[in-house]
VOKOLRO-994136 format. One line per 10 residues: number of its first residue (from 1); their letters; for each residue x negated, y, z of N, C-alpha, C, O. Coordinates in Angstrom, 2 decimals. Example, Ala and Ser with C-alpha at 12.3 -4.5 7.8 and 13.67 -1.06 7.14 Angstrom:
BEGIN
1	as	-13.19/-5.69/7.80/-12.30/-4.50/7.80/-13.20/-3.30/7.80/-14.24/-3.32/8.46; -12.85/-2.25/7.08/-13.67/-1.06/7.14/-12.90/0.03/7.87/-13.41/1.14/8.04;
END
This chain:
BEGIN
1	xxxxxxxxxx	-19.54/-0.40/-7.53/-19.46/0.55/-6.43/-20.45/1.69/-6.62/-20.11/2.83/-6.30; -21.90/1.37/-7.23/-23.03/2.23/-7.15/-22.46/3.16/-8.40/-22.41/4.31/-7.96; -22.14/3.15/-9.36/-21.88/3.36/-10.26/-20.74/4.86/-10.39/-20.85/5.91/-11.02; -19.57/4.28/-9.40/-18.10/5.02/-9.22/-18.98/6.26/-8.16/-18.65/7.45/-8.24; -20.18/5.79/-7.13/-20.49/6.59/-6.50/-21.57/7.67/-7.08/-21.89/8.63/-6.37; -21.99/7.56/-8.04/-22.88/8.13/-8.84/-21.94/9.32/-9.60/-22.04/10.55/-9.66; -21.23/8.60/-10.01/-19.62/9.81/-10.79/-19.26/10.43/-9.73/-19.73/11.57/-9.81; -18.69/10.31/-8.80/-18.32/10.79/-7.81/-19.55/12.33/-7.19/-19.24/13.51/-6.99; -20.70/11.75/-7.08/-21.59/12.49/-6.92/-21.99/13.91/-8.18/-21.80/15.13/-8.09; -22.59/13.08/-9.27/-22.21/13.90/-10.20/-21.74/15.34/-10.66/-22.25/16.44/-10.90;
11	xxxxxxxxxx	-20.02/14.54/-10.64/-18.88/15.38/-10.71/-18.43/16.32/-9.79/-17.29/16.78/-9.79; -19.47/16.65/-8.87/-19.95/17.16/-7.51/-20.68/18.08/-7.31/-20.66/19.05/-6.55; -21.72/17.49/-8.48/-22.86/18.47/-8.66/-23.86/18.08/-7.78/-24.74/18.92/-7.57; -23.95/16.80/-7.12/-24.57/16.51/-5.78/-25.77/15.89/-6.70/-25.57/15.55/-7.87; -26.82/15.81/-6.16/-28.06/14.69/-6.17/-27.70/13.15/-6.25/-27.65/12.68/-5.12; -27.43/12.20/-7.25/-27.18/11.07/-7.00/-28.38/10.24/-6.02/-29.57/9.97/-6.21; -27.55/10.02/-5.03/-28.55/8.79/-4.11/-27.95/8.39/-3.70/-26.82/8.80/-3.42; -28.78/6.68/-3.30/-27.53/5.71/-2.25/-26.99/6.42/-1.17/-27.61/7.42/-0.80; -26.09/6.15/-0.66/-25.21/7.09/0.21/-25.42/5.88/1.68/-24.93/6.43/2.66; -25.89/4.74/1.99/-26.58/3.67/2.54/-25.21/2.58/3.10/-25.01/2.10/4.22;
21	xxxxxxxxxx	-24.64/2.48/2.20/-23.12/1.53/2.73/-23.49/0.57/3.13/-23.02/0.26/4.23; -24.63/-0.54/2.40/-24.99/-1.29/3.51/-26.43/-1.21/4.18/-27.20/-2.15/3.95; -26.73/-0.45/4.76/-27.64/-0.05/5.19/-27.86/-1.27/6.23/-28.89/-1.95/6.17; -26.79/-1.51/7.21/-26.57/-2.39/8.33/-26.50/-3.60/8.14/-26.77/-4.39/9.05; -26.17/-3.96/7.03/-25.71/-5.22/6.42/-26.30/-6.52/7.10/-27.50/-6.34/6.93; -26.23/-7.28/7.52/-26.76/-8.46/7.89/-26.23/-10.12/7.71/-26.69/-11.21/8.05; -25.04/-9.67/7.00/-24.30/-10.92/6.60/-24.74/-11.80/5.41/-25.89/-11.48/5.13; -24.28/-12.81/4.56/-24.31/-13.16/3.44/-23.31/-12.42/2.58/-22.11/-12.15/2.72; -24.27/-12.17/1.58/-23.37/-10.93/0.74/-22.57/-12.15/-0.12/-22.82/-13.34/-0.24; -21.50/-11.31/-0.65/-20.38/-11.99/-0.55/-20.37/-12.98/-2.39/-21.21/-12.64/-3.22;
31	xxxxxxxxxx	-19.62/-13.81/-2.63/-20.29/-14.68/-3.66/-20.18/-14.21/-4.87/-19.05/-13.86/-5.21; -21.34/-14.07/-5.87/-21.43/-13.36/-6.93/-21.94/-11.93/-6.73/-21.65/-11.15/-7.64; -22.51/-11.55/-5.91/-22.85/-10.51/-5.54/-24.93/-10.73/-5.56/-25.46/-11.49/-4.74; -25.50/-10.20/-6.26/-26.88/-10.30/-6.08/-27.61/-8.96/-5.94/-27.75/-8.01/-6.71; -28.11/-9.25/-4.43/-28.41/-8.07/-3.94/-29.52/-7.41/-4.41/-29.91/-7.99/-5.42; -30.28/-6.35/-4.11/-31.30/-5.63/-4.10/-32.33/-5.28/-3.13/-31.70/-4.86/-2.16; -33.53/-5.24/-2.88/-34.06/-5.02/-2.08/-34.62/-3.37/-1.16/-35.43/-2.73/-1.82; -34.33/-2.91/-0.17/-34.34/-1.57/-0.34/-35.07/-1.30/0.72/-34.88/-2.12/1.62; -36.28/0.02/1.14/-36.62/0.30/1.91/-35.80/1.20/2.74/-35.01/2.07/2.37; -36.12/0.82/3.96/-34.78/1.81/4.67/-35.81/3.12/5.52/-36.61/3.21/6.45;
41	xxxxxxxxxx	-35.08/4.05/4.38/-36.27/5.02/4.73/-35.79/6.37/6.44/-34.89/6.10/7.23; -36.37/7.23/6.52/-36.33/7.71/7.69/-34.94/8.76/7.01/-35.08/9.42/5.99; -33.93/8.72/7.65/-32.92/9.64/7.50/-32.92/11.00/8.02/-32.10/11.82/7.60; -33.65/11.24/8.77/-33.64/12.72/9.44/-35.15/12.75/9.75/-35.83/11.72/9.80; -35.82/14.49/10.05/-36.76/14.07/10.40/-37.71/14.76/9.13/-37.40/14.69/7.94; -38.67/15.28/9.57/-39.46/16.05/8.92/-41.03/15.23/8.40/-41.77/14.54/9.10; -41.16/15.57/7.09/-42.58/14.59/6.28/-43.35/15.81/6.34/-43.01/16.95/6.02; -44.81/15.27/6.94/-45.91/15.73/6.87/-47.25/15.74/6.37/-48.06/15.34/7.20; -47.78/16.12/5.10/-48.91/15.66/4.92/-50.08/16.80/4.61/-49.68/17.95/4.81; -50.77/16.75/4.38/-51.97/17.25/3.64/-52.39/16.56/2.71/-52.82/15.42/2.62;
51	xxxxxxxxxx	-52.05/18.11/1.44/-52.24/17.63/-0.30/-53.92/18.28/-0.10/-54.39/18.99/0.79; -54.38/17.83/-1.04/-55.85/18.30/-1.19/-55.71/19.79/-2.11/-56.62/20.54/-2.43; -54.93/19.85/-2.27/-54.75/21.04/-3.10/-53.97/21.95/-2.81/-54.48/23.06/-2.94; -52.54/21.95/-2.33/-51.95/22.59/-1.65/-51.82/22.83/-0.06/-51.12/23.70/0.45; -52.59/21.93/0.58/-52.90/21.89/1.80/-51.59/21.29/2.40/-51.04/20.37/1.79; -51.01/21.84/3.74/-50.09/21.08/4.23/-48.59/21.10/3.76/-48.14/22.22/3.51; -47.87/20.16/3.61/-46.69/20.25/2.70/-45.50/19.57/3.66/-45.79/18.43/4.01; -44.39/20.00/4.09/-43.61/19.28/4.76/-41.93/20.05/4.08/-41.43/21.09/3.66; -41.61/18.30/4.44/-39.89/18.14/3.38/-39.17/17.32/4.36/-39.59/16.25/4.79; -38.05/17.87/4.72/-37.56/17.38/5.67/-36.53/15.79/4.75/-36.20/15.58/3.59;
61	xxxxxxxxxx	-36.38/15.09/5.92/-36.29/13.94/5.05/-35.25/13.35/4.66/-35.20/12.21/4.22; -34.02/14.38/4.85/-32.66/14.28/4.16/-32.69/14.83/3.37/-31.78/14.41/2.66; -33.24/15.76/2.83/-33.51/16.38/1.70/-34.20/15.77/0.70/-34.33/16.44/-0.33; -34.80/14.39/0.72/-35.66/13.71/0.00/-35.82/12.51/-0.29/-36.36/11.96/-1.25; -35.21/12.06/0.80/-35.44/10.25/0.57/-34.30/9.89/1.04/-33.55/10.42/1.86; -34.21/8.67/0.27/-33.23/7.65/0.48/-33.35/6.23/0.09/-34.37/6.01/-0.56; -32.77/5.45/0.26/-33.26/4.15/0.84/-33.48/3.20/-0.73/-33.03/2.18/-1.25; -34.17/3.96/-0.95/-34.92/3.40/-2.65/-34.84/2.21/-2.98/-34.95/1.53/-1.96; -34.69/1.50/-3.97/-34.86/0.03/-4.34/-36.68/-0.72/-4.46/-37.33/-0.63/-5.50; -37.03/-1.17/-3.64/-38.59/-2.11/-4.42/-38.52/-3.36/-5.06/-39.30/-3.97/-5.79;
71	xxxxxxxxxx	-36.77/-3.73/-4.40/-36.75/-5.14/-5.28/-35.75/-5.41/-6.41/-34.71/-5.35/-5.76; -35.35/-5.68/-7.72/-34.28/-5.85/-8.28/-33.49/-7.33/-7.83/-33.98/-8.21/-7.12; -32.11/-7.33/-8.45/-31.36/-8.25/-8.24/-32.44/-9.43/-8.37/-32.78/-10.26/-7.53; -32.88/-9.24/-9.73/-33.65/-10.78/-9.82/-34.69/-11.39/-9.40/-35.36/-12.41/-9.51; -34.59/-10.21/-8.76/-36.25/-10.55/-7.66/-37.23/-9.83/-8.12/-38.05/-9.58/-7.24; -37.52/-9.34/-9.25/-38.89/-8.51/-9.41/-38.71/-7.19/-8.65/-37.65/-6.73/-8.22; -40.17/-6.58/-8.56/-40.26/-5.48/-8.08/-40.22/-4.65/-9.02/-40.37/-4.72/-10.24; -39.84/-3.39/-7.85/-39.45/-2.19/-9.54/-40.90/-1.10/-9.29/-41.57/-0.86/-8.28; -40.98/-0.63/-10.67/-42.46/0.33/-10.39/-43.20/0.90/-9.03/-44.27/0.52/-8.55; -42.12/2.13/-8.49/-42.43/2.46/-7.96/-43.00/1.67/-6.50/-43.66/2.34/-5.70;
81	xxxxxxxxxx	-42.77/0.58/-6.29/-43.45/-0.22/-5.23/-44.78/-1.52/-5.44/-45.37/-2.24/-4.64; -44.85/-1.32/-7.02/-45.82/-2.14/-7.44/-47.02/-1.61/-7.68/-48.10/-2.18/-7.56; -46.68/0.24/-8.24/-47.64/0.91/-8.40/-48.48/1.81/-6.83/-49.18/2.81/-6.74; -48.12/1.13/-6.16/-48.64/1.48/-4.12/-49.64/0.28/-4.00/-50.84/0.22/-3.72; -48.91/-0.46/-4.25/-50.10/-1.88/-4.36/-51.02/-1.78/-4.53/-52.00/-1.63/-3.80; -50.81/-1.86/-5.99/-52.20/-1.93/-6.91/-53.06/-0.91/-6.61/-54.24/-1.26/-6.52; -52.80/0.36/-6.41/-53.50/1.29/-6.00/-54.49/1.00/-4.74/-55.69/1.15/-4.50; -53.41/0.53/-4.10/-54.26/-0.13/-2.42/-55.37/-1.28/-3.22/-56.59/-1.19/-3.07; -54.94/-1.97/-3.80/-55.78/-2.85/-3.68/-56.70/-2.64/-5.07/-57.56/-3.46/-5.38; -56.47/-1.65/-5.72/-57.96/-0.96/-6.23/-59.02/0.21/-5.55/-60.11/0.76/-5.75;
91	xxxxxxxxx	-57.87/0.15/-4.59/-59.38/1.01/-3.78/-59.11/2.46/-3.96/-59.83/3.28/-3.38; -57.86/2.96/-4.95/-57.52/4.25/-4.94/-57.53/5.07/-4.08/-56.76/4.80/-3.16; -58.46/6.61/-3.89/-58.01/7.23/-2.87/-57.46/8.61/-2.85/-56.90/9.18/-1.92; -57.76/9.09/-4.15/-57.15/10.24/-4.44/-56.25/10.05/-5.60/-56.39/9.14/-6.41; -55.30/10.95/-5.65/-53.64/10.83/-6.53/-53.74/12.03/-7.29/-53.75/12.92/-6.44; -53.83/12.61/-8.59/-53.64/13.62/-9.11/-52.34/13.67/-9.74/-52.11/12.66/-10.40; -51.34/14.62/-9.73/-50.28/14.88/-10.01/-50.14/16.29/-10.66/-51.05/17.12/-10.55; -48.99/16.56/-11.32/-48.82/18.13/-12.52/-47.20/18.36/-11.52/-46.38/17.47/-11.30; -47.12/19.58/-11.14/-46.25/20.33/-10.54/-45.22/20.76/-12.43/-44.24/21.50/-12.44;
END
């Protein structure tokens, strides 16, 4: 499904992202099916922060996020939610990044 919707997107010219089909989901997914774990992020709605460098930065949040994976089918976590962690729990407090 993720896959046909990615072509679909694509061939569109669109931004591939989950489009949130099961966003709602609450059933047992169906057999042979191994799910993923996903944060269900804010769909509308404006992000606000203060960069230390650019000062205040805001992205509205359909324009940016979507309901990302932290867990794979097999259960591990995928980078981007392992590398929040560790950071927390080294005590990280500043993030340098290249534009």
């Amino acid at each position: 499904e993720l896959e046909e919707l990615r072509a679909k997107q694509e061939a569109a010219k669109e931004r591939p992202r989950y489009d949130g089909r099961y966003r709602e989901f609450t059933g047992t997914p169906p057999q042979g099916i191994e799910p993923v774990v996903r944060i269900k992020a804010p769909q509308s709605g404006e992000i606000v922060f203060e960069d230390g460098v650019k000062g205040e930065v805001r992205f509205k949040a359909e324009d940016i996020m979507d309901d990302f994976i932290i867990a794979r089918s097999d259960g591990t976590p995928t980078y981007n939610f392992t590398v929040v962690i560790d950071d927390a729990l080294m005590g990280v407090s500043d993030v340098i990044r290249g534009d």
